[in-house]
Structure formats: C-alpha cells, structure tokens
C-alpha positions in Angstrom: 112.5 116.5 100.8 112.3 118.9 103.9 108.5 120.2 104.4 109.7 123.7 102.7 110.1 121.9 99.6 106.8 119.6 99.7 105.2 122.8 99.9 107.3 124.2 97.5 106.2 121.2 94.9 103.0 121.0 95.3 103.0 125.1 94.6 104.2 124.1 91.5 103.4 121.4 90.8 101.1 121.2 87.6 96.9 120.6 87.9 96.0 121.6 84.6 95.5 118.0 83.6 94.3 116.0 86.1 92.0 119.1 86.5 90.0 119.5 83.3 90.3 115.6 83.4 88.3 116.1 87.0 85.8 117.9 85.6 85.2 116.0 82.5 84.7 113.1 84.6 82.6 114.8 87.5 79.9 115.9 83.8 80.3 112.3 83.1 79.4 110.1 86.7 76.2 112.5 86.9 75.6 111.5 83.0 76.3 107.6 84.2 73.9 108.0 86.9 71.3 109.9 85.0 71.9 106.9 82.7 71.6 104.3 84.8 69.6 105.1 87.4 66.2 103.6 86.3 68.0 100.5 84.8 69.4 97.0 86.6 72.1 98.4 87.3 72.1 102.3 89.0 75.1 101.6 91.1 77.0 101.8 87.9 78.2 104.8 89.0 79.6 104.3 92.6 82.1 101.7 91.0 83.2 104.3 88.1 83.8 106.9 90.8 86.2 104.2 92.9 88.2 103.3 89.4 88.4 107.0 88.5 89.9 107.7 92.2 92.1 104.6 91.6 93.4 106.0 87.9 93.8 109.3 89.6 96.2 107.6 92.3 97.9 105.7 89.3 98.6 108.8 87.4 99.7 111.0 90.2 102.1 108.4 90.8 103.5 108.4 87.4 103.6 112.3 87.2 106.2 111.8 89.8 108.8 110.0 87.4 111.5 111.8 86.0 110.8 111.8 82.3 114.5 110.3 81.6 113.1 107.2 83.2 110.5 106.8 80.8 112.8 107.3 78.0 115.0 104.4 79.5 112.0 102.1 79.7 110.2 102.8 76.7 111.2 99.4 75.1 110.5 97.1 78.4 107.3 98.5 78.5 106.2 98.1 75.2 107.7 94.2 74.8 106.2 93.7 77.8 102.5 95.1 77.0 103.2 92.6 73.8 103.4 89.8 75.9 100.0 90.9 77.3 98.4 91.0 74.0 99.8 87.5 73.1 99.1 86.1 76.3 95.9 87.3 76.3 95.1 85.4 72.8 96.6 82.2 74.3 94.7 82.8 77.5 92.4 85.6 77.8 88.8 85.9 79.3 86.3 85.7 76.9 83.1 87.8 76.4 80.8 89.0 73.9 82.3 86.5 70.9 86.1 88.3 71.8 89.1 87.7 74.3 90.4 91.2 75.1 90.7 91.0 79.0 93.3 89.0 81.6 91.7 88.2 84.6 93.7 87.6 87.7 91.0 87.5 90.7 89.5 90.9 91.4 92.1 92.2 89.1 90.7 93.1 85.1 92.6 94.5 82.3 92.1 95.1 78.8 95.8 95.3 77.5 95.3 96.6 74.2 94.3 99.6 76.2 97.5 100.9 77.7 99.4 99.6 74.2 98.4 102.5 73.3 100.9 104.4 75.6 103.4 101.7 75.0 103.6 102.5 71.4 103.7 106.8 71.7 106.9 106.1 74.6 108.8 103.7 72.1 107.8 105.6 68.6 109.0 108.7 70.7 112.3 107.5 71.8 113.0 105.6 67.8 112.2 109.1 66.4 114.4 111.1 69.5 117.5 108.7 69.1 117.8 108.6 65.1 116.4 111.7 64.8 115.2 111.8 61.0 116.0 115.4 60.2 114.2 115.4 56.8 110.7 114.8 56.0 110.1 111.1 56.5 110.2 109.0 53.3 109.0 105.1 53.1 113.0 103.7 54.7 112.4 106.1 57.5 109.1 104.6 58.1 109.8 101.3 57.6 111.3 100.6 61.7 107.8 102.6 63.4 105.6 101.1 60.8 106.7 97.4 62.4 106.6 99.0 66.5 102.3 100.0 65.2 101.5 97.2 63.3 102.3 94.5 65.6 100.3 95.6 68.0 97.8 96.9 66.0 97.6 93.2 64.2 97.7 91.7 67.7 94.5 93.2 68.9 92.6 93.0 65.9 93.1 89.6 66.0 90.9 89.4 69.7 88.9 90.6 67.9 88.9 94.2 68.8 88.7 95.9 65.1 88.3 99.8 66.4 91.4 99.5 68.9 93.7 98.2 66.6 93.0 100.6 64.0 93.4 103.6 66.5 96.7 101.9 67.2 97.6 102.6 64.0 95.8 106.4 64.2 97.9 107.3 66.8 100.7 106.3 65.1 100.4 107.8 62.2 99.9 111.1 64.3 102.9 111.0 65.5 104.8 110.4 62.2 102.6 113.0 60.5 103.6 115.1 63.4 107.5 114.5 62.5 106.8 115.5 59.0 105.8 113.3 56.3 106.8 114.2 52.5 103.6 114.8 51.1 104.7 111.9 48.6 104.6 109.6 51.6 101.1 110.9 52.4 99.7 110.2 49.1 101.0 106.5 48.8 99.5 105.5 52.4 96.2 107.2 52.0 96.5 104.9 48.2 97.3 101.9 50.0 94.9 102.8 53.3 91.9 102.8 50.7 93.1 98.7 48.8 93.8 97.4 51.8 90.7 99.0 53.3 88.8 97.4 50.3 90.9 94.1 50.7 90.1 93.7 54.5 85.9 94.6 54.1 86.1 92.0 51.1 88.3 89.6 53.0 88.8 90.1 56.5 85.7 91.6 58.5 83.7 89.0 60.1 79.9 89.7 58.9 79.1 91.7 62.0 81.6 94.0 61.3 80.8 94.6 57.1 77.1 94.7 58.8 77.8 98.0 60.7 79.4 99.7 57.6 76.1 98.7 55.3 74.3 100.0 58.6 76.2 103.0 58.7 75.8 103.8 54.8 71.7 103.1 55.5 70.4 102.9 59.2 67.1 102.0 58.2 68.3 98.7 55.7 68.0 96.5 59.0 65.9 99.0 61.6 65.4 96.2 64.7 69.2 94.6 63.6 72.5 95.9 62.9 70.9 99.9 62.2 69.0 99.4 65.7 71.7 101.3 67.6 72.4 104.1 65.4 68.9 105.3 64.8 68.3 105.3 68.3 71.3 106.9 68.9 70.2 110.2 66.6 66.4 110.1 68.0 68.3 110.5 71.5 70.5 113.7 69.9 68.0 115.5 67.6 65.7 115.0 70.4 68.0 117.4 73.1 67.3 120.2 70.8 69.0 123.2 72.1 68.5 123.0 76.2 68.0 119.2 76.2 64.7 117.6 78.3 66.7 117.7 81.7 68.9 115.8 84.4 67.3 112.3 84.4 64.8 113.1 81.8 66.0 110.8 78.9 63.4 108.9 77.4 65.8 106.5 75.5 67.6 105.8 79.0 64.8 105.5 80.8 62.6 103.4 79.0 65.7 101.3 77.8 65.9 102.1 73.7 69.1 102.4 73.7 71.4 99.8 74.5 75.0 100.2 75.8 73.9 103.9 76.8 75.7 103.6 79.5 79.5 102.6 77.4 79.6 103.6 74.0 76.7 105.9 73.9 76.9 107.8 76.9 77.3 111.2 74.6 73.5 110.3 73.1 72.3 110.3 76.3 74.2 113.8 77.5 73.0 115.4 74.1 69.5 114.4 75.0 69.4 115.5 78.1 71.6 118.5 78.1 70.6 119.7 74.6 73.4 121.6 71.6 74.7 124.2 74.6 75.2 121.4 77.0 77.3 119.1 74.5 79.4 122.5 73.0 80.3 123.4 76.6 81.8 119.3 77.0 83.6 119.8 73.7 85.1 123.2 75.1 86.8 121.0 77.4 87.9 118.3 75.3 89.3 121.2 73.6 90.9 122.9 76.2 92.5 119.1 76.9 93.6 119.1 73.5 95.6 122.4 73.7 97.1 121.9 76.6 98.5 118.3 75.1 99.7 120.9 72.4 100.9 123.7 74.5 103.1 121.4 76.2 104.6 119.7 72.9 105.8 122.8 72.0 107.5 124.5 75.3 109.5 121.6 76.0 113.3 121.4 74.8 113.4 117.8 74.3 112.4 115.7 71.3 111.2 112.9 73.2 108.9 114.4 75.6 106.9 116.8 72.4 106.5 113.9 70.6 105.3 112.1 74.1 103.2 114.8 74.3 101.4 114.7 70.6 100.8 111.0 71.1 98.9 111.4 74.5 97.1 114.0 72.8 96.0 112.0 70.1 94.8 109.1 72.3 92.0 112.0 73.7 91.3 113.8 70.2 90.8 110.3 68.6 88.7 108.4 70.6 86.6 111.8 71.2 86.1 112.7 67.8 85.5 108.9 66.7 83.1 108.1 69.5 80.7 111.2 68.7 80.9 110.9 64.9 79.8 107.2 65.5 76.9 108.1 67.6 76.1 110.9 65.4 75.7 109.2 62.4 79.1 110.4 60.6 81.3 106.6 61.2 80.4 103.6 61.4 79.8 102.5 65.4 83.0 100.4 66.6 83.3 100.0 70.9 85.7 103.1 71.8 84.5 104.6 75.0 84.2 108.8 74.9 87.2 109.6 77.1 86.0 110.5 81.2 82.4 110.0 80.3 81.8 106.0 79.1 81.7 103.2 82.0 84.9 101.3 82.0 87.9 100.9 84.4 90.5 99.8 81.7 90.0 103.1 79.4 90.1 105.2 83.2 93.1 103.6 84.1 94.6 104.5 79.8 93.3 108.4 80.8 94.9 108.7 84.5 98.1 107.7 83.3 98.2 110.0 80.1 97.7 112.9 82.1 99.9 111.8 84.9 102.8 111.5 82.2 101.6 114.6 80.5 102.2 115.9 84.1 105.2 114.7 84.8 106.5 116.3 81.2 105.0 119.7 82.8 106.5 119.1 86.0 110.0 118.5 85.7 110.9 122.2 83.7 109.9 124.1 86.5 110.4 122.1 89.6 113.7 120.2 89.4 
C-alpha cells in the first residue's frame, strides 16, 4: 500500500467505535480513580489505562481482517476457546472459591470472557450457511442450542454462574434476532422458568440462592449477603440530581462499599455525578448500541448482521444487567459495566468487539 492509499484508509477508515468506546472509557479511569484514590490501591487506575491501550492495539488489529477470514475461522476459534474453558477446569488459577483464569507468567486470561465472541462468530456462520428461511422452530434450534450450551455449562461449572447465563443471553439474541415462531418463544420462556426453579432448588451453591433471598429482601441479612446491595442504593439515591462531586463519594472514601471499584463502579459514578451525570453515560451506551444496530442492517451479508447483533448484545447485556443489579432490580452476579469496571480480561472482550464491529464497517467502503 503506496502512502496515497494509507492516507486514503485511514480517511476512511471507521472511528465511530473505538471512539464512543474512548470516551466511555476516559468517564470511567477518572471514576476508577475517584474510586480508588483514598483506598490501598489508587494506582488502580494507571494499570487500567495500560490494558485499555493494549485492547485498543488488539482491536485495531482485528479491524484490519477481512471479514471472510472470520467467517473461515469461526469454528477454530470457538473449539479452541473450548479447550480454554476445559483446560482451565483441569488447570486453572484459583481465587475467591472459583477457577476462571489461566495464568502463564505475567500473562492472565479469563476465557469464558472472549467465549462470548467465539459463540456470536460460529452461531453467525451456522445460521449464514443453512440459512433457515422460516421462523425458527425447536429442529432449527436444536444444532445452536448445543454451540451455547456447552460453553455456557462449561463456565458455570468454574463456577462463574452470571457468565454462563449471558452465554446463553446472547445466544438467544441472536436466534430471537433470526426470528423465533412465537410458539418457540413461549415453550423456552415455559422451560426457562422449571429449569430456573430446578437449578435454585438443586443446583446453586448457598451463596448463590443467598443473593436471590438478598435480592427479594436487602434488609433479611443487612451486614451479610444484603450488605452490598443496600450500600449500593444509599450510594445512588444519595447522588440526587448533580451528584456530591469528583472525589466526593462517601461510600468510596470511607470504604462501605466493597468491590466499588469492579462490579459497582456505576454506584459510585451515580453518587458522585448525580441522575444528569448517569443519563449522559447511558446516552453513550446508547449511541454504542445503535451503531451495533446501524451496522446490522447496512451490510449485505448474513453473516456479518448477525456478527453485528451478537457484539451488540454483549454491550446492552452486561450494561443493562450490571446497573439493574446495583440498582436494586436483579439480583448482584460479577459482570463488570462495559469501559467503566477494573478488569483487563473484560477490556481485552470490548477492544476486540469493536475492532470486529470495525472491520464489518470497514471493508464496504474501503476495499
């Protein structure tokens, strides 16, 4: 490529995503340090600002592959993110009672993370090759039901209970998006709710039926399991409407709210930043969200909309499930708010949906 047509790319080249992405995680780092920067740990922040940089660099590399490829490799990639998830159940670190990372030196990864892009590339390609023109009955389902749930079974059994079940979120996006009958819909919200029933009565462990009582009734076990989520509203309702002020949270500073800095970095912005602050973050999720959608629908291909839905779905899920859970609305489960929580896996998961949601854009105008 002569220096005409570098230029000529990079005119062109897409930054809507890696953009409001940018500026997501540019509100979030000053959150993380408002967060953190009275605790044990205020350089929390320097390190998320190197692993964003370094998911950046990651997805700007993927924007560059031609979308074909992915199609091609959609399989590999997803066997071989299976191997992960076994391998890590065989040999994974453990912490906090669960084995979910593999740790090779300086090098951690939480595999069950970028599963999740595994399963929208292969779902994409199953539905783009057989092409189900009809609305999807229960034999159409029967072949992307098995490429969720293994996965999904896989990392529940870590255990990583909120993971696995947006595993099987995302998929069901993606096969609502193909059209279900409304037959279908029916029989697996019916069978959602027994084996819902069957799993709380038979396969949570007790700290897991604990946050559901918890969630039901906060104030059944105040300085236990409810600890969290009544801390977590004092935080929001106590933001008001401007919020108290950069590095003014009392729940931060003074340490009442654990993990503020992880699953409950939202509390912490809402406190600070107040009901305008938090509706100008969700206008960016938002504007995320549409462009995901925007893009699904301009492309001529079957296989890069659906690729599209299902990196959309990764964002709206863990969004809308991480502030309902620190609101109040669902019970809490560990899923970091997407650009704003501490963590390099779930960075690494973000730079590499956009760089693929780029590399969709990318290759209708430029080549």
């Amino acid at each position: 490529m002569n220096s005409f047509g570098i230029v000529n790319f990079f005119k062109k080249y897409d930054y809507t995503f890696f953009g409001t992405c940018s500026v997501i995680f540019l509100i979030g780092v000053l959150n993380l340090y408002s967060a953190t920067h009275s605790s044990v740990r205020p350089d929390l922040y320097q390190t998320q600002i190197l692993r964003f940089l370094l998911a950046i660099g990651v997805g700007f590399v993927v924007s560059l592959i031609n979308p074909k490829n992915l199609f091609r490799f959609s399989y590999p990639v997803y066997f071989f993110n299976v191997f992960l998830l076994i391998l890590v159940l065989v040999m994974g670190h453990e912490g906090m009672g669960a084995r979910r990372w593999l740790v090779l030196g300086p090098i951690r990864i939480q595999p069950s993370e970028l599963m999740k892009i595994s399963v929208i590339m292969v779902l994409g390609r199953w539905f783009a090759v057989n092409r189900p023109d009809k609305n999807l009955g229960f034999r159409q389902l029967i072949v992307p039901s098995i490429i969720a749930f293994v996965p999904a079974i896989l990392t529940i059994m870590e255990p990583d209970l909120g993971t696995g079940l947006l595993i099987l979120l995302i998929s069901f996006t993606i096969c609502f998006y193909r059209k279900l009958k409304w037959k279908t819909i029916a029989i697996i919200v019916f069978l959602g709710l027994v084996s819902g029933t069957a799993m709380y009565k038979y396969g949570l462990r007790d700290y897991q039926r604990k946050r559901i009582i918890t969630f039901l009734d906060p104030t059944s076990d105040p300085k236990g399991a409810g600890y969290n989520a009544i801390q977590s509203k004092i935080a929001i309702g106590s933001g008001q409407i401007i919020g108290k002020g950069f590095k003014k949270s009392s729940q931060a500073s003074l340490n009442y709210l654990p993990e503020n800095h992880t699953d409950f970095v939202f509390s912490i912005y809402n406190e600070e930043h107040g009901f305008f602050g938090s509706l100008l973050l969700l206008a960016l999720y938002l504007l995320l969200f549409f462009r995901f959608i925007s893009l699904s629908t301009s492309v001529t291909k079957l296989y890069e909309s659906i690729l599209a839905i299902g990196l959309m779905s990764i964002f709206f899920w863990h969004t809308f499930i991480n502030m309902s859970m620190v609101m109040g609305l669902m019970p809490i489960v560990g899923l970091p708010l997407p650009l704003m929580s501490y963590g390099g896996s779930s960075l690494l998961t973000f730079g590499i949906c956009c760089g693929l949601a780029t590399s969709i854009s990318n290759y209708r105008t430029l080549f």
